[in-house]
N, C-alpha and C positions, 0 to 999 in steps of 0.2 A: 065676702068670705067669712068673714066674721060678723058677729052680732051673736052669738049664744055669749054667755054669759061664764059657763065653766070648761069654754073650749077657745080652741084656736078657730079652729073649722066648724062649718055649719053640719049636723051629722044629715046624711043624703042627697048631698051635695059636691060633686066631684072639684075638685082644686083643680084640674084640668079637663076643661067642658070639650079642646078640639083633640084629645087624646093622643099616642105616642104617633110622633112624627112618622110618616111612611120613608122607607130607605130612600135615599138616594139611588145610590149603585146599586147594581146585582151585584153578588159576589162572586165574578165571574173577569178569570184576569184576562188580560187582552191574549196571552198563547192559549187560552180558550177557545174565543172568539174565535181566531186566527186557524186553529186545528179543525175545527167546526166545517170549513169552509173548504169547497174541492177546486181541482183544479182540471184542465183540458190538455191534455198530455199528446202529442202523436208521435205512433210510437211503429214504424215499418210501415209505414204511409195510412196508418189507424188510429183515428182518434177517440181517446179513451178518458175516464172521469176518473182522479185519482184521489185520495184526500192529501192534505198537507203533509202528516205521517208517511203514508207511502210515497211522496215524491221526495219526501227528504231521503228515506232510506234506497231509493232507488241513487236518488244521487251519491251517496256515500259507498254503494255497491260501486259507483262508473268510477268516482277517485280512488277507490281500494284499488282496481284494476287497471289503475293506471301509477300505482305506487305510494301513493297518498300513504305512511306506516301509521298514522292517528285514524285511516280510513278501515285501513286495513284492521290495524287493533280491534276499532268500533265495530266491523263486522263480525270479527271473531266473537267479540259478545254475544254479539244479537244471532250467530248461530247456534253457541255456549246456550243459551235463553232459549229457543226453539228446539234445542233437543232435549234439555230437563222440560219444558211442556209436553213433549213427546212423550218424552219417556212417564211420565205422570198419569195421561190422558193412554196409555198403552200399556198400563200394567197389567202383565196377563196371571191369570189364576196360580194362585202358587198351588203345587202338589206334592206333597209331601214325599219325599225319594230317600228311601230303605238303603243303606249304603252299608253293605258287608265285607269286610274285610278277613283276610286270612295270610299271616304271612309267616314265611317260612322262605329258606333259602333254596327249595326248590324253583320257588316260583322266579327268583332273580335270576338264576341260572338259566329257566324255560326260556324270560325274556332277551337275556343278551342273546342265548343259540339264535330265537326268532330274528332277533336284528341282524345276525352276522356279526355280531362282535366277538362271540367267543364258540368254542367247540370243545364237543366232550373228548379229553387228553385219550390217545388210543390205548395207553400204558394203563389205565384206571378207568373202570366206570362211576364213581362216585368224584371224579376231578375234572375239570375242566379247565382250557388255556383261552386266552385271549389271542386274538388275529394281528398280526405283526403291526397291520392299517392301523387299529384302534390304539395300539400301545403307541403309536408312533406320534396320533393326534395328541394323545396324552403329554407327550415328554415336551410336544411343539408351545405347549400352551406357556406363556410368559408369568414370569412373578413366584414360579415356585424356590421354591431351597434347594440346595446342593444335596444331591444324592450319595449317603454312603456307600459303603462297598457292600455291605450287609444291602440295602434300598437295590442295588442294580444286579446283582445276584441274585434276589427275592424275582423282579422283573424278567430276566431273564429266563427264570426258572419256570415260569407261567404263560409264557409267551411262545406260540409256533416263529419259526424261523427268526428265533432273537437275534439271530449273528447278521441278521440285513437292518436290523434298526438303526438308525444315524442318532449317537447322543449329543446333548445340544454341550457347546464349548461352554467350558467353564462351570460347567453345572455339575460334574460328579467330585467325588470329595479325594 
């Protein structure tokens, strides 16, 4: 290796004549190997080729349904996961959609008559009342404040056959 005179090394001469060592190992870890590999499955008296993947997750589907909440959990992923692929792999063309609006208090008025919620008042054409049903569901609903006397008077005023409403206990003021 030596013998030139103003070197370490001989120049064209490699310092290592049997070059870099070949690997060992693949780099390939045993749940590789292991995934790589199928299996013989029968399944409603039919024998089928499945790989590792799919017999684990088949297994984890049979303990889901049988209560398994760590199986269950795991599936809900792995359907969580197959439906953002879906939905990915299924995005359909977006089209641009012209959205016009127009509002006016005619229109809220067209809509409740349409529903049956309210009715044009026979005393006024420009007024309209609510139907006793609708005010009724209203006053049923939980969590509101106590109605003043001005609030049930207002109510009252607006509504076909007010004097049948039931008001809820301890709610008017």
């Amino acid at each position: 290796m030596s013998g030139a005179g103003d070197g370490r090394f001989v120049k064209g001469r490699s310092g290592n004549p049997a070059g870099r060592p070949k690997a060992r190992r693949p780099n390939v870890s045993a749940f590789d190997i292991i995934f790589d590999k199928t299996l013989t499955v029968t399944q409603g008296g039919r024998q089928r080729e499945l790989s590792i993947d799919e017999a684990l997750e088949l297994q984890t589907y049979h303990a889901a349904l049988k209560g398994s909440r760590m199986a269950i959990r795991k599936v809900l992923k792995m359907i969580e996961k197959r439906e953002k692929a879906l939905a990915k792999a299924n995005t359909a063309p977006v089209n641009p959609i012209t959205i016009r609006a127009q509002y006016s208090s005619g229109n809220a008025n067209e809509a409740l008559r349409l529903l049956g919620i309210a009715e044009p008042d026979p005393g006024f054409a420009t007024r309209i009342k609510v139907n006793a049903w609708a005010t009724q569901a209203a006053l049923r609903r939980p969590g509101r404040a106590k109605f003043s006397p001005k609030d049930v008077a207002d109510i009252k005023f607006f509504t076909f056959d007010a004097e049948r409403l039931r008001w809820p206990r301890g709610r008017n003021a």
